[in-house]
C-alpha positions, -999 to +999 in steps of 0.1 A: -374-323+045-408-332+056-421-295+053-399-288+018-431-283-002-456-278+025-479-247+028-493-235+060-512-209+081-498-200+114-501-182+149-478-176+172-476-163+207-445-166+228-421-145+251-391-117+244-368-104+269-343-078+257-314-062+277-299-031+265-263-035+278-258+000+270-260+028+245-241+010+212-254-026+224-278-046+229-292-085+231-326-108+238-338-140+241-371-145+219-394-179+224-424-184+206-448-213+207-465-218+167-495-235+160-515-239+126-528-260+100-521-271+064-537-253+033-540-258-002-543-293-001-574-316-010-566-342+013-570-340+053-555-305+066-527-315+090-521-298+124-490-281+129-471-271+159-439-256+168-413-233+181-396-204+171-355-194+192-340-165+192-309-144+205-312-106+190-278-091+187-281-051+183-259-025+172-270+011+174-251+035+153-251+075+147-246+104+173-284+105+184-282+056+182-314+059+167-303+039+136-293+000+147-285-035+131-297-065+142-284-099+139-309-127+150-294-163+150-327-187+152-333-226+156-370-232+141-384-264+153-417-277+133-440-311+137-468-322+117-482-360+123-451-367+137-429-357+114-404-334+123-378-308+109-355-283+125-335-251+107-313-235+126-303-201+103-302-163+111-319-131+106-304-093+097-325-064+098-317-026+097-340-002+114-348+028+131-359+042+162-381+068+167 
């Protein structure tokens, strides 16, 4: 892709909204806006922009459900003097509450 070897710096700002269904299960809906600029080139830096999609999926486990896995299917959309790629893949993360 267009972005394969590229290097950028990025910010991102966006909204979450997260539901917790009920004490073993939970889900969300993540949007974030990304905006940034190439680096490590010596050529003109290229603006970036983008957008980050989400739906969290999360499983709390254990007596007290402090422990939890989350599964975070994604579509990452990015566009740099228009050229465009998008990636849709997932995230897994364990965690804990406190």
């Amino acid at each position: 892709g267009d972005f394969h070897n590229a290097k950028f710096a990025y910010t991102t700002a966006g909204l979450r909204y997260y539901h917790e269904c009920n004490s073993v299960f939970g889900w969300g809906f993540y949007l974030k806006g990304l905006a940034g600029q190439q680096i490590g080139k010596k050529e003109a830096k290229k603006f970036a922009w983008g957008i980050d999609l989400s739906i969290p999926f999360v499983f709390r486990f254990t007596k007290s459900r402090r422990w939890d896995l989350t599964l975070e299917p994604f579509y990452l959309y990015m566009e740099s003097n228009h050229k465009h790629q998008g990636v849709f893949g997932g995230r897994g993360t364990f965690g804990y509450q406190y």
